[in-house]
C-alpha positions in Angstrom: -179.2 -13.0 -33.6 -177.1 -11.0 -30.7 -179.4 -11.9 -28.0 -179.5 -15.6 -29.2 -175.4 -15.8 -29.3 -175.9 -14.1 -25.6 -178.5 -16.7 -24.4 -175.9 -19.5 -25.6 -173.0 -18.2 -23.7 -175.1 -18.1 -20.6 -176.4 -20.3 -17.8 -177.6 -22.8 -20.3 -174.2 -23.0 -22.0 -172.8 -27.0 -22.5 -169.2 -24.7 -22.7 -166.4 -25.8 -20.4 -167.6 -23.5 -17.5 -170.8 -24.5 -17.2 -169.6 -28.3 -17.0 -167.4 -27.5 -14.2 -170.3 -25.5 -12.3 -172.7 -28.8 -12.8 -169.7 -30.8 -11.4 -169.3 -28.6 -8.4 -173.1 -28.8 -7.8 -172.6 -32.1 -7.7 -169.7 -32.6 -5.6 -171.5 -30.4 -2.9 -174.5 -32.4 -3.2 -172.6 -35.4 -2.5 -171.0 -33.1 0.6 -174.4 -32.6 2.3 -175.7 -36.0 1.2 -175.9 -37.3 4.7 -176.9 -40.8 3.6 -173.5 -41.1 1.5 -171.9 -43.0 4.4 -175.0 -44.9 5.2 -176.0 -46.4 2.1 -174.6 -49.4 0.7 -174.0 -51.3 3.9 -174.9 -54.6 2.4 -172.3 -54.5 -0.7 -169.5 -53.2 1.8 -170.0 -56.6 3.5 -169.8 -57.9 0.2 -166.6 -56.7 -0.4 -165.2 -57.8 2.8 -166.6 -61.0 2.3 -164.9 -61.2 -1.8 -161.9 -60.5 0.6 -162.1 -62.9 2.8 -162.8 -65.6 0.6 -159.7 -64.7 -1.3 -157.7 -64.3 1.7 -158.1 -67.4 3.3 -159.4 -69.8 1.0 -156.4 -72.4 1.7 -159.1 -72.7 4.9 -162.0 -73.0 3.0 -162.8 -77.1 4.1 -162.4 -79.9 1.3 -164.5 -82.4 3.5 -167.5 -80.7 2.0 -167.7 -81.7 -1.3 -164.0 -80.2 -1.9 -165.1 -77.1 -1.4 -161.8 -75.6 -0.7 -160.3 -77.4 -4.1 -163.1 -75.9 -6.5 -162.8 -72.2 -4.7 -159.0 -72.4 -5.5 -159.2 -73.8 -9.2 -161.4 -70.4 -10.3 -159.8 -68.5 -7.5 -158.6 -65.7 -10.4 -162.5 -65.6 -11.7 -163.6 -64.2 -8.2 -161.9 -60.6 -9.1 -165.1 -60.4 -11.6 -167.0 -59.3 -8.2 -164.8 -56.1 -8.0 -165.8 -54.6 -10.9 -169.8 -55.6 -9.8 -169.5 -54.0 -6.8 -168.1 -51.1 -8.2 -171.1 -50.9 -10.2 -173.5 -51.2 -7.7 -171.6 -48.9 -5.4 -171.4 -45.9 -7.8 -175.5 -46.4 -8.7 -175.9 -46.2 -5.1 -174.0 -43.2 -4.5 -172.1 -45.0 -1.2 -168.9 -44.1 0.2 -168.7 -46.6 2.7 -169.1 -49.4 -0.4 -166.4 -47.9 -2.8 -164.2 -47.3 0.1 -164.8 -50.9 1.0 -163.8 -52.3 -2.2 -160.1 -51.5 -2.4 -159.7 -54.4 0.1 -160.7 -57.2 -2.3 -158.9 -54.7 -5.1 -155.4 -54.9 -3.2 -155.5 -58.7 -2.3 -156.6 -60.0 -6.0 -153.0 -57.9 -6.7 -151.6 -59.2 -4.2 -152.2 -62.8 -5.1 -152.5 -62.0 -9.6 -151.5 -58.7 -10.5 -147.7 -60.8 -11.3 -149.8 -63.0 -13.8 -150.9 -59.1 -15.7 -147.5 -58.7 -16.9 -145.1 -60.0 -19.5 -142.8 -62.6 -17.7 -141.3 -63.7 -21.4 -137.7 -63.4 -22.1 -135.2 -64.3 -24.5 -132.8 -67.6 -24.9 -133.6 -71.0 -24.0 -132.3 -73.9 -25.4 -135.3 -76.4 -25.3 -138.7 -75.9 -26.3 -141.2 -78.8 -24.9 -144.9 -78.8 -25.7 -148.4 -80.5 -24.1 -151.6 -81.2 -25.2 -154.8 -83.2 -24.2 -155.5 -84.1 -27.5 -158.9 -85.8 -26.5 -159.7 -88.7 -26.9 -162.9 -88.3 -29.3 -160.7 -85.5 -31.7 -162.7 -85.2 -34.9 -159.3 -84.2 -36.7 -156.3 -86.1 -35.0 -154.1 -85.7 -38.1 -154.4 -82.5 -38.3 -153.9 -81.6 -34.6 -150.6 -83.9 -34.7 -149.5 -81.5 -37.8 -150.4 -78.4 -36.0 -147.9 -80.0 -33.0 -145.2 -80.7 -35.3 -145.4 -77.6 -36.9 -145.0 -76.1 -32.9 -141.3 -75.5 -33.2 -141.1 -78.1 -29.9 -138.2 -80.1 -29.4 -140.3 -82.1 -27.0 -143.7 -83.3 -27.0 -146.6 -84.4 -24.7 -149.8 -86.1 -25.4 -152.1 -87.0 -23.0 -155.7 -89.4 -23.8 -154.5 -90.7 -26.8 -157.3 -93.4 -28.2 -155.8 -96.3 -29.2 -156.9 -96.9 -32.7 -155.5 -92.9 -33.4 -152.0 -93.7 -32.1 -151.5 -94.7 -35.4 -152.4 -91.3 -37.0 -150.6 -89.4 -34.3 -147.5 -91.4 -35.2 -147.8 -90.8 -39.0 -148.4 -87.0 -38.2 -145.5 -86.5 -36.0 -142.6 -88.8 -37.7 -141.1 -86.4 -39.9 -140.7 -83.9 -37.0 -139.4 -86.4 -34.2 -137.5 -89.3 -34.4 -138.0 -90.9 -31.0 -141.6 -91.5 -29.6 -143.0 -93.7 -26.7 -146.5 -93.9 -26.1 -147.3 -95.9 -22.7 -151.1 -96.7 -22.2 -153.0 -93.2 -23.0 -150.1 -90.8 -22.8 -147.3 -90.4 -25.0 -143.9 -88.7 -25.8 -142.8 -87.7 -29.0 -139.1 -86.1 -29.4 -136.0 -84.9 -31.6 -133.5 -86.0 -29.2 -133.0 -89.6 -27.9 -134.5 -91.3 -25.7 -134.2 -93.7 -22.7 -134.7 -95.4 -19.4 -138.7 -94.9 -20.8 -141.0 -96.3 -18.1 -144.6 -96.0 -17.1 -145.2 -94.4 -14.0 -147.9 -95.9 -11.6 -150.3 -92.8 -10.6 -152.9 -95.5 -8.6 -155.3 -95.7 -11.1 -154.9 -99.0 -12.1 -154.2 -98.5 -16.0 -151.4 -96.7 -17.0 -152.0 -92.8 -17.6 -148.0 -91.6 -17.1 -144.9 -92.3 -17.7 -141.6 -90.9 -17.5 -138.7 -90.9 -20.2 -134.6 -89.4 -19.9 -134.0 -87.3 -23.1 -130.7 -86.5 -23.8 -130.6 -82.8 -24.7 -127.4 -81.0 -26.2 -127.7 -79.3 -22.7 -128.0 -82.7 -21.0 -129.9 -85.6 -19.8 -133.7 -84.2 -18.4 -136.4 -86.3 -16.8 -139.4 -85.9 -18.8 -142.6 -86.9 -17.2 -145.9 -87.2 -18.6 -149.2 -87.1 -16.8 -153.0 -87.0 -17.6 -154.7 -87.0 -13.6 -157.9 -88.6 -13.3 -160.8 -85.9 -14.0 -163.0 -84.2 -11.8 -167.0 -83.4 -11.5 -168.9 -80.7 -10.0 -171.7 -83.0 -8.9 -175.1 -81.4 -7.0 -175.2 -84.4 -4.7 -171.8 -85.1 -4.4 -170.1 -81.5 -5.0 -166.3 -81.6 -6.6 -165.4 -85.2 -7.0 -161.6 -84.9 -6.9 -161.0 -87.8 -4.6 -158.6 -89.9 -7.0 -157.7 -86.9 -8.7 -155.8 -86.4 -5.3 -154.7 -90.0 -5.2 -152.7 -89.6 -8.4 -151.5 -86.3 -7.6 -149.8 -87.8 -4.3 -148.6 -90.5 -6.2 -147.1 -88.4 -9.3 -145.2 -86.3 -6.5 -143.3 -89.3 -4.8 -142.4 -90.3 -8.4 -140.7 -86.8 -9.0 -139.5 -86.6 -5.6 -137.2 -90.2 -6.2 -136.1 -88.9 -9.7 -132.8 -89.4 -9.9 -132.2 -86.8 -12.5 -131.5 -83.2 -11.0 -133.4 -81.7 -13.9 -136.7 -82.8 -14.3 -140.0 -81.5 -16.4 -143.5 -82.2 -16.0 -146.0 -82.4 -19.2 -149.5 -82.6 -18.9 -153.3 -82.4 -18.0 -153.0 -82.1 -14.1 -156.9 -81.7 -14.0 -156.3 -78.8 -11.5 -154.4 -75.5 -11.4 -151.1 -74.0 -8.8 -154.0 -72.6 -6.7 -155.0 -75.8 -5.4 -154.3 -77.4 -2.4 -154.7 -81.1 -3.4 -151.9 -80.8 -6.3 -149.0 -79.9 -3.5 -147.1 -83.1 -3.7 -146.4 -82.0 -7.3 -146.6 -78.3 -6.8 -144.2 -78.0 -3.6 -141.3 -79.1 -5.7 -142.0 -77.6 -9.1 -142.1 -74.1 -10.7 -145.0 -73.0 -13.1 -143.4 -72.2 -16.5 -146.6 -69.6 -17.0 -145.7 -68.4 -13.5 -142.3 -67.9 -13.6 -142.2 -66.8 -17.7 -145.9 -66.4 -19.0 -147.4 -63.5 -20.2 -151.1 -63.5 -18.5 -152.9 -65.9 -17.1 -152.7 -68.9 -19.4 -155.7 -70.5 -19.4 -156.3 -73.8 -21.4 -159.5 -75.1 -20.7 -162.1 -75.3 -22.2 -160.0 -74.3 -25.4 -164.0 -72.7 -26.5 -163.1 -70.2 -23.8 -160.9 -70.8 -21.3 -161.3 -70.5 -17.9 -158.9 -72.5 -15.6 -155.1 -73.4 -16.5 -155.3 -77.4 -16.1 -152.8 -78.3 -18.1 -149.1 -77.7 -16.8 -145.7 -77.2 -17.7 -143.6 -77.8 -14.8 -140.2 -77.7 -14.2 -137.1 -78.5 -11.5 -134.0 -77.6 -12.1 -134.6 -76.0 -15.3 -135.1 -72.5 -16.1 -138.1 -71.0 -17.6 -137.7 -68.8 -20.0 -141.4 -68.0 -22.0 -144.5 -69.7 -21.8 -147.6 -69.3 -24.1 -150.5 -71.0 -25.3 -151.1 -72.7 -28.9 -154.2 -72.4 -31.5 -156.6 -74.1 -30.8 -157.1 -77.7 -32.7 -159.8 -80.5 -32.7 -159.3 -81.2 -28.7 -161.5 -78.7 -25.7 -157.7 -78.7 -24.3 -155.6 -75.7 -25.9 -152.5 -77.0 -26.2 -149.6 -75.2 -24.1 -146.0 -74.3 -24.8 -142.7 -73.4 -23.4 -139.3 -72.5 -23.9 -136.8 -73.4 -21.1 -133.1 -73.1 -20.1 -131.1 -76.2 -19.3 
């Protein structure tokens, strides 16, 4: 039993000392592995190349198939290829790849690592809400009584059907006294409202409008928006032409508001990332920018993978932002609370 207690404590001990001298074996294997710096050219390229891509993709081209657009609207999604090439790198034993891949490390945290941490704060003194309810909603009463149970003050709706308007109005009475809907977008709210308009985003039916609703803080321009949709075709690659359009349109609207505080409800149809959305984007602030916690993603509400829909705000401060439960639409509704 002795010499069987001795053979344990020996060189085929798993004890503490023989794990360090395996890892020292190791480590000077790795020292005299002349290949170390060799291998692994080809995901080292990679890297650069995940780095590039995020580096300068406001010069990736749109007159291919909007190349640049679609690149920007998952621009977040390519950070995935870190953790790849991290893989690969450590099966291949290379230096020269892991070394490599802090470059696209440092830039995604550059451009995201903001969106990792909790932006929320405390206070407001309006809470406004949006939701592409969609139009084919198998349960549109009970998504309006999820939004009236939201705590909003304020309200969006975008591609409202017209035979449900009905059912959206009887959901959301009790809660808001004051509604407009104006072709397939609507505005429920607690506080009255005027000067309600459509707004003409050239697309030849009416998918926005804008309404004044006089807070207890004061007057706000409240627009509403649902931008025309957009298709990653195979022969036609991302089809975000009118999309564009609308976009330009929407921001000359908000740039002649009257109103020095303005918000902006909706399904934009593209995220802050992209290019095409800077008439609007220029002159706004992200509410899940400025006070999210995360990325905020609200489509496709199955699992989300691109922040379409928008709170946006001028003139206002944002204070929290956060997403809502999922209901009957493939939009998550979306939420914030902001300081007039």
């Amino acid at each position: 039993m002795a010499q069987a207690y001795m053979t344990d404590t020996g060189n085929g001990s798993s004890g503490p000392e023989a794990s360090g001298s395996r890892l020292r074996r190791r480590l000077g294997n790795l020292r005299h592995d002349r290949g170390i710096w060799r291998r692994g050219i080809l995901l080292a390229l990679c890297a650069v190349l995940l780095t590039l891509l995020m580096v300068f993709h406001a010069e990736i081209p749109n007159t291919i198939g909007n190349l640049g657009s679609l690149t920007e609207t998952f621009l977040p999604w390519l950070g995935v290829g870190i953790p790849l090439l991290l893989i690969a790198g450590l099966l291949r034993r290379s230096a020269t790849a892991l070394v490599a891949l802090l470059l696209p490390a440092v830039v995604w945290l550059n451009l995201f690592g903001g969106l990792l941490t909790d932006k929320t704060g405390p206070g407001g003194n309006l809470t406004v809400a949006t939701h592409n309810v969609k139009a084919d909603n198998a349960d549109p009463a009970g998504t309006g009584r999820e939004l009236a149970d939201s705590g909003a003050d304020v309200v969006a709706l975008q591609e409202l059907k017209a035979s449900e308007v009905p059912t959206y109005e009887s959901a959301l009475s009790g809660t808001y006294k004051y509604h407009s809907v104006q072709g397939t977008v609507g505005l429920w709210s607690k506080y009255p409202m005027t000067d309600t308009r459509p707004v003409d985003i050239k697309m030849g039916w009416t998918r926005a409008m804008r309404s004044t609703v006089a807070t207890p803080a004061g007057d706000v321009a409240v627009y509403v928006a649902h931008l025309p949709s957009v298709r990653v075709k195979v022969n036609a690659g991302f089809t975000a032409g009118q999309r564009d359009d609308s976009a330009d349109a929407l921001g000359e609207a908000i740039a002649r508001e009257p109103l020095g505080k303005v918000a902006l409800l909706g399904d934009l149809n593209g995220t802050m990332n992209d290019r095409a959305l800077n008439a609007v984007t220029s002159q706004m602030r992200s509410t899940q920018g400025a006070a999210g916690d995360g990325f905020g993603f609200s489509w496709p509400a199955s699992f989300p993978m691109a922040r379409i829909d928008q709170i946006m705000v001028k003139g206002i401060k944002p204070v929290s932002s956060w997403a809502l439960p999922e209901t009957g639409s493939d939009h998550l509704p979306i939420a914030a609370r902001v300081e007039i």
